[in-house]
C-alpha positions in Angstrom: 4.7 -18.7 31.8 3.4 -20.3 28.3 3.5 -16.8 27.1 6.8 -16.2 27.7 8.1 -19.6 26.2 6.5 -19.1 23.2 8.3 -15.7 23.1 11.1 -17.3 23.8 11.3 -20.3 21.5 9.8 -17.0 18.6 13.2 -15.3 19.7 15.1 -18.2 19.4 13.7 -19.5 15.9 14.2 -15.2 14.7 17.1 -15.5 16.0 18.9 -18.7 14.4 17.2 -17.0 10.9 18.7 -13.3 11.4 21.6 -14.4 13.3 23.2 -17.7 11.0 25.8 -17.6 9.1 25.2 -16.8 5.3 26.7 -19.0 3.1 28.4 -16.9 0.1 27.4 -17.6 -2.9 29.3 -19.9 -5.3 31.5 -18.1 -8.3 33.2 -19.5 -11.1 36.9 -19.1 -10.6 37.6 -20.2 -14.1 35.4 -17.4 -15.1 37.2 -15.0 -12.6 40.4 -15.7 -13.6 39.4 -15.3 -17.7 38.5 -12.3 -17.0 41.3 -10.9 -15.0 43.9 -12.5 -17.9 40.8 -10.2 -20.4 42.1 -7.3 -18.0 45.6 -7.9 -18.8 45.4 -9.1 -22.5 43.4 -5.5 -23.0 46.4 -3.6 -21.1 48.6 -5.3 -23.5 46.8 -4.6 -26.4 46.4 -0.7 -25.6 50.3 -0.8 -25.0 50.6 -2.2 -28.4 48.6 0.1 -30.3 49.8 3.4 -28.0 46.2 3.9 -27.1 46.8 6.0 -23.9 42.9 6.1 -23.8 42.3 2.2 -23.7 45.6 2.3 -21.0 43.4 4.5 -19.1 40.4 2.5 -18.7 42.5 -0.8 -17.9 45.1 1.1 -15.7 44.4 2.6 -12.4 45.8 6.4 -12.9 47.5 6.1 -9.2 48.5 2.7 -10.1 52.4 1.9 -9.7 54.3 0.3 -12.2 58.0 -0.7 -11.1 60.4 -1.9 -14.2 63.6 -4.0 -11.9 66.4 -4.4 -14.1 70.3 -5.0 -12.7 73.0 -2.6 -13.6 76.4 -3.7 -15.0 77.7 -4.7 -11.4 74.5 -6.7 -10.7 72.8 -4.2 -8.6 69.0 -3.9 -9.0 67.7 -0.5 -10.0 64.2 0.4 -10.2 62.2 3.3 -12.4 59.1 4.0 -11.1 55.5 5.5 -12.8 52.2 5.7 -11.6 49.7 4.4 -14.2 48.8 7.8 -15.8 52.8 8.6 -17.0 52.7 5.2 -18.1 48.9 5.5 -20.1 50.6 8.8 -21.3 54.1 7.8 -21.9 53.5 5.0 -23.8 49.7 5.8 -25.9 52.3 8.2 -27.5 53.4 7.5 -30.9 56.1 4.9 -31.6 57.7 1.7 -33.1 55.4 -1.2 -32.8 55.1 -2.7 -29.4 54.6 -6.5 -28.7 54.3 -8.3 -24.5 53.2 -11.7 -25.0 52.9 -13.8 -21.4 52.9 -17.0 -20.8 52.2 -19.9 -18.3 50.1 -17.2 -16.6 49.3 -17.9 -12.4 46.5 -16.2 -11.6 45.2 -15.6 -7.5 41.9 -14.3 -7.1 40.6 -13.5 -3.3 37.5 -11.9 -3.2 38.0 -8.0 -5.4 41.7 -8.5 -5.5 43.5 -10.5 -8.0 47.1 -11.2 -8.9 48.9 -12.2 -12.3 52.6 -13.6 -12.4 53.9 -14.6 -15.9 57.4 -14.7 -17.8 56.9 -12.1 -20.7 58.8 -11.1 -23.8 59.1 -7.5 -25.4 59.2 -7.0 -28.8 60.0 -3.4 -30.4 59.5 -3.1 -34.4 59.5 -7.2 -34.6 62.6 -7.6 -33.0 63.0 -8.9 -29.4 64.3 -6.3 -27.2 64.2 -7.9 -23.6 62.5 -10.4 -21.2 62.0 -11.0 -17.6 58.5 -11.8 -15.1 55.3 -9.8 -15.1 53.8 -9.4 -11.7 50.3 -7.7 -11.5 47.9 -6.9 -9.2 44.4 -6.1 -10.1 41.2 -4.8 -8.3 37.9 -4.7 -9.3 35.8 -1.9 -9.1 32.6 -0.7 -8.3 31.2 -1.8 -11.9 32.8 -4.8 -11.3 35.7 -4.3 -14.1 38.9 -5.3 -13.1 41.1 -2.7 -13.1 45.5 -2.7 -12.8 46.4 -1.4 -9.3 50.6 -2.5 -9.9 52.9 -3.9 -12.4 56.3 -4.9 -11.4 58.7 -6.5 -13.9 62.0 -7.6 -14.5 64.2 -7.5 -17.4 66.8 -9.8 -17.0 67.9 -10.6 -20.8 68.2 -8.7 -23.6 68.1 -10.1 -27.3 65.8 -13.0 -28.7 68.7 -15.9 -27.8 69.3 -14.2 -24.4 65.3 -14.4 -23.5 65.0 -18.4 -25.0 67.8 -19.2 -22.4 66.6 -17.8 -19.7 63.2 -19.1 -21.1 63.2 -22.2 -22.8 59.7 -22.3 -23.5 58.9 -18.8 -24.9 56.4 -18.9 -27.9 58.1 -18.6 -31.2 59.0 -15.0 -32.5 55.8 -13.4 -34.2 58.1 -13.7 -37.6 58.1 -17.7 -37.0 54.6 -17.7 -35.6 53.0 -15.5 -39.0 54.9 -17.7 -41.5 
């Protein structure tokens, strides 16, 4: 009878060790979401300098990017890529490119991470439209973080257009460089 509570109370005291709940390890969220704005920021930057190779390594080649923008009788129309036309279509040579994002809301849950943000798009120095960025991110086995979507609007067109609908938009890149 002693034999078999002491197997018992081994089982038990095993048991409570294999069986409990493992507590997950801290992270850093600040650190997280720095790196998934990095993610974004380098997307940006290979958009700007029509590197279809740095697009590549930030964008997911079956990723979906979705540009929403309302026709002349206010009826949202969609154009859809996946993210290797849009690493092709725009790393090809053109007129300078500039997306600058601000007030930035970042989510991250676990491998998954999302980024909402009013933007601005500036062609050859000159503010061609404006609207919200929303993207989703995933990171990858070598733990980069990677974009799985990108869905934006454009809902203004013109530098005036974009500070109304966006009061607090940085100051052009002409104003900012002076």
């Amino acid at each position: 009878m002693k034999t078999m509570r002491a197997w018992s109370a081994l089982c038990v005291v095993l048991g409570v060790g294999c069986f409990s709940p493992q507590v997950p390890e801290p992270y850093d969220l600040a650190h997280l979401e720095a790196e998934v704005l990095e993610a974004v920021q380098a997307t940006m930057d290979g958009l700007a300098a029509h590197d279809s190779l740095v697009l590549s390594e930030w964008v997911l080649p079956d990723a979906i990017i979705q540009r929403w923008q309302a026709d002349s009788a206010g009826v949202w129309k969609t154009v859809t890529l996946t993210g290797a036309e849009f690493a092709s279509r725009l790393g090809q040579t053109g007129p300078a490119f500039l997306e600058r994002t601000w007030r930035e809301t970042v989510s991250v849950d676990g491998d998954v991470a999302s980024v909402t943000a009013p933007y601005d798009f500036w062609v050859d120095g000159v503010c061609s439209h404006c609207g919200v960025d929303v993207l989703t991110l995933v990171r990858d086995a070598n733990g980069a973080w990677r974009v799985a979507t990108i869905s934006y609007t454009v809902n203004a067109r013109g530098e005036q257009a974009c500070r109304g609908r966006f009061p607090d938009m940085p100051l052009s890149p002409k104003s900012a460089t002076r």
